[in-house]
C-alpha positions as CSV (number, residue, x, y, z in Angstrom):
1,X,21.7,-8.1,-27.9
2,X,20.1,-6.2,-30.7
3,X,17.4,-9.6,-30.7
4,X,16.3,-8.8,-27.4
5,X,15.1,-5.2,-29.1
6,X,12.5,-4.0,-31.1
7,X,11.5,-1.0,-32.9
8,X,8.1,0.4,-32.8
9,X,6.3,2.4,-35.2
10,X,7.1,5.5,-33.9
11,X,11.1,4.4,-34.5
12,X,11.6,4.2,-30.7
13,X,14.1,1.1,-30.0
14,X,12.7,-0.6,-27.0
15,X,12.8,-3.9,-24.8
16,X,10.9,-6.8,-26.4
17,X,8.6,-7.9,-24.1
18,X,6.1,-5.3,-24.5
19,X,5.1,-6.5,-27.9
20,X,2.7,-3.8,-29.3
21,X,0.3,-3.4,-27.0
22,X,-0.2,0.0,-25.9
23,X,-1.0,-0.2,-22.2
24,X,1.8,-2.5,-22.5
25,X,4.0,-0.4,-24.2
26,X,3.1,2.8,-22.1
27,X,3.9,0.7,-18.7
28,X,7.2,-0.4,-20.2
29,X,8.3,3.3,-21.5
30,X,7.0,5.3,-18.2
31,X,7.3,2.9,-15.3
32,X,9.1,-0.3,-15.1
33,X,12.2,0.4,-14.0
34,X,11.8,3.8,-13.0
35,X,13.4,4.3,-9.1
36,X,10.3,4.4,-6.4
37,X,10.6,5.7,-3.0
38,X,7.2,6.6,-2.4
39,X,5.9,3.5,0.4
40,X,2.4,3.4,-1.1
41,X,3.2,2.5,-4.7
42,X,6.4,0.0,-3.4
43,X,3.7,-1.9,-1.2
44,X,1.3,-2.0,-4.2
45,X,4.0,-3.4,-6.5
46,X,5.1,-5.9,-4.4
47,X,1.4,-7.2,-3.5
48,X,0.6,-7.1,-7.3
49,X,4.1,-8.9,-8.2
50,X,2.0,-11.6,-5.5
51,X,-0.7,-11.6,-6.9
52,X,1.4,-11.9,-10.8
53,X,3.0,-15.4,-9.5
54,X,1.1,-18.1,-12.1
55,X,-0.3,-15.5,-14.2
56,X,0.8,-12.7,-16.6
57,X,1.4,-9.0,-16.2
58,X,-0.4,-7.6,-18.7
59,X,-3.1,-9.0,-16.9
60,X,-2.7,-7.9,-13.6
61,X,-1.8,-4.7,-15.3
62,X,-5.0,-4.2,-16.9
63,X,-6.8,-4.9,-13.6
64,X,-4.4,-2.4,-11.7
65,X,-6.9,0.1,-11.0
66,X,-9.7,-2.6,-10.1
67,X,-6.5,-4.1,-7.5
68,X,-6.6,-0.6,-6.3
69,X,-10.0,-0.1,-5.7
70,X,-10.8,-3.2,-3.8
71,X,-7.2,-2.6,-1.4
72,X,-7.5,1.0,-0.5
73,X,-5.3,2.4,-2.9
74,X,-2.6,-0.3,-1.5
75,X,-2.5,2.2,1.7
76,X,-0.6,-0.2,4.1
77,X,-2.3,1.1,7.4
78,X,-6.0,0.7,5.6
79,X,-5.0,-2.8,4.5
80,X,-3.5,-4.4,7.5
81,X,-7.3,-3.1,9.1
82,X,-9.2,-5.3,6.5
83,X,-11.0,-8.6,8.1
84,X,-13.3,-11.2,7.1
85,X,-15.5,-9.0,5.1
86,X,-13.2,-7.6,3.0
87,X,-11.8,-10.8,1.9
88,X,-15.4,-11.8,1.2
89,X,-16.0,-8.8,-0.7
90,X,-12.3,-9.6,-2.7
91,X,-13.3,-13.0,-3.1
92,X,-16.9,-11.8,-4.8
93,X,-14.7,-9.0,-6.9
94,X,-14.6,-10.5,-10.6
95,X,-12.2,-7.2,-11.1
96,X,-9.3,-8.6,-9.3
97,X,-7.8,-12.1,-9.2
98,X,-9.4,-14.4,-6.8
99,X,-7.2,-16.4,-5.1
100,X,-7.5,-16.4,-1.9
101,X,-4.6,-16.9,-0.3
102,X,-3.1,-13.9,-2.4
103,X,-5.5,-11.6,-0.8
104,X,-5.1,-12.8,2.8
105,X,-1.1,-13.0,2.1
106,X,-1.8,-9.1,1.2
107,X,-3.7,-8.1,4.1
108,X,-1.0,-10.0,6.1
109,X,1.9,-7.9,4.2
110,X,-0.2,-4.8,4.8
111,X,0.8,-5.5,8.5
112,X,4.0,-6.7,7.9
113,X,5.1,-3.3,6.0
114,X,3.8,-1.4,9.1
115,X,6.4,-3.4,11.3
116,X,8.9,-2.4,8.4
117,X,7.8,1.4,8.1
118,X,8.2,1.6,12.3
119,X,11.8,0.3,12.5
120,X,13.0,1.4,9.2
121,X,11.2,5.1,9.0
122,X,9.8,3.8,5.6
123,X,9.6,1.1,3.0
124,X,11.5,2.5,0.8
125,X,14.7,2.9,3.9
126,X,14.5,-0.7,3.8
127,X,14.7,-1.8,0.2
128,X,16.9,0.8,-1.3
129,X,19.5,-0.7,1.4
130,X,19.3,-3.8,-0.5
131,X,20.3,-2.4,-3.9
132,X,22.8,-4.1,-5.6
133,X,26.7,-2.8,-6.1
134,X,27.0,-4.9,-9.3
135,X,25.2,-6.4,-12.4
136,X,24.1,-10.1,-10.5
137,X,22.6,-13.6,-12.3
138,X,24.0,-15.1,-15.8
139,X,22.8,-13.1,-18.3
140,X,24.8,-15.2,-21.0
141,X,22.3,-17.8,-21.7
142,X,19.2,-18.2,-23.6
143,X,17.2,-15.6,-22.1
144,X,19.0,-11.9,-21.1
145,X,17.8,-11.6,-17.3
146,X,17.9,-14.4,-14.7
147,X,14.7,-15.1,-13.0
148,X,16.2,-14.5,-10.0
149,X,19.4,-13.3,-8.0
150,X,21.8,-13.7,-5.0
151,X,19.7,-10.4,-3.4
152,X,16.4,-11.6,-4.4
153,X,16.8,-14.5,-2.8
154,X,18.1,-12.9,0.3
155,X,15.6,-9.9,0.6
156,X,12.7,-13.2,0.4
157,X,14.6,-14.7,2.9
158,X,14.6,-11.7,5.4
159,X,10.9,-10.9,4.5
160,X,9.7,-14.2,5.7
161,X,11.6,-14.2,8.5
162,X,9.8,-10.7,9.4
163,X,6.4,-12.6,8.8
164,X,5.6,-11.7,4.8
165,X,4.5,-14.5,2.4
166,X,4.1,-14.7,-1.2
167,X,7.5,-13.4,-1.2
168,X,9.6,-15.8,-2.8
169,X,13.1,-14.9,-5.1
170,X,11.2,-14.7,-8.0
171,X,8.2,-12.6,-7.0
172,X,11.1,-10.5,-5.2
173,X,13.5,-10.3,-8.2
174,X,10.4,-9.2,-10.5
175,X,9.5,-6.6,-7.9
176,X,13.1,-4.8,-8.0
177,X,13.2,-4.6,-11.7
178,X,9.8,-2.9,-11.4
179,X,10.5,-0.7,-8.7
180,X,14.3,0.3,-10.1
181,X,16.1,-1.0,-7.8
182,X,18.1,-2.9,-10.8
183,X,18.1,-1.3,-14.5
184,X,17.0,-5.1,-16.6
185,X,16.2,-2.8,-19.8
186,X,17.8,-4.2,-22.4
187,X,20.9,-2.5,-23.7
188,X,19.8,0.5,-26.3
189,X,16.4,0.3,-25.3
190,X,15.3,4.3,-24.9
191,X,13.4,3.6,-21.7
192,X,16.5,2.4,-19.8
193,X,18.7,5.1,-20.8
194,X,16.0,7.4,-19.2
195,X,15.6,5.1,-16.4
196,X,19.9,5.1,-15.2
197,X,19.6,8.7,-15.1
198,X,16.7,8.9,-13.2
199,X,18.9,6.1,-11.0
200,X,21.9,8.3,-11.0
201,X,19.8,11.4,-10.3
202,X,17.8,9.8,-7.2
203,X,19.1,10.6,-3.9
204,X,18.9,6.7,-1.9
205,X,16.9,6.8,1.3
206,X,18.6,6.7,4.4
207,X,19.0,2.9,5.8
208,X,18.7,3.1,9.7
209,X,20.3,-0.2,10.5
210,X,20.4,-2.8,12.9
């Protein structure tokens, strides 16, 4: 839907959501929905997707690198170490969002992705597994991506039954468009055509199982 498209001024056709900022922009064109199998980044995007719910992303993009700083680099075995003191220091960070029970949910995840990472062989083993065959959710409505979908709601599911929090559908769903693991550019945007090759180039990580 050419609506759900704009042009920018350098005559590139691309998603609207963007707007015209250019950190904004720049995300949009070089990362969202590129495929990630590298555990370090897919643990920081799915704390930061937390750590989104309430708020916007531009502005938990534009205090990525603060985010970074303050959690190791998202480096799950660092993280799942942090006590009292860090939260206290992440509490006192203006840098990042202060909520605490985002940050504690974090450490806790930190832990929970080690569990993951020792069964699985990697974080990535276990999501890729969970990409979908199909195009899921209504996109015939209003607005041109659901909020949320039959494998969202089941990866939440499964994480909180392995002990993760803040990890509801829609944190989840928002966290495999960023991550690639579904293609939600909007038809002729440039960025998603780059993105399903990169997709159809990537070879999946190996899912051990039950």
């Amino acid at each position: 839907m050419t609506e759900w498209l704009q042009t920018g001024d350098d005559g590139i056709s691309r998603c609207w959501w963007p707007g015209t900022a250019e950190d904004y922009v720049e995300y949009h064109d070089n990362e969202w929905g590129r495929p990630v199998v590298d555990d370090t980044r897919l643990f920081e995007k799915i704390c930061l997707e937390g750590f989104q719910s309430g708020l916007s992303w531009i502005t938990i993009l534009r205090k990525r690198e603060n985010f970074r700083a303050a959690f190791a680099g998202f480096d799950p075995a660092l993280v799942a170490a942090f006590g009292e003191p860090d939260v206290l220091r992440m509490l006192d960070d203006a840098g990042i969002v202060r909520h605490q029970g985002k940050i504690r949910s974090a450490i806790n995840n930190a832990g929970r992705a080690l569990d993951l990472i020792e069964e699985q062989g990697s974080l990535a083993n276990y999501f890729w597994a969970w990409e979908p065959q199909e195009i899921e959710g209504d996109r015939t409505g209003e607005f041109p991506v659901p909020a949320t979908t039959t494998t969202s709601t089941a990866i939440a599911k499964d994480l909180k039954k392995r002990g993760w929090s803040f990890v509801g559908p829609t944190t989840v769903y928002a966290f495999m468009q960023a991550m690639g693991l579904v293609n939600d550019h909007q038809p002729g945007c440039a960025a998603g055509i780059e993105c399903e090759a990169a997709r159809s180039a990537l070879v999946r990580p190996a899912y051990r199982g039950e």
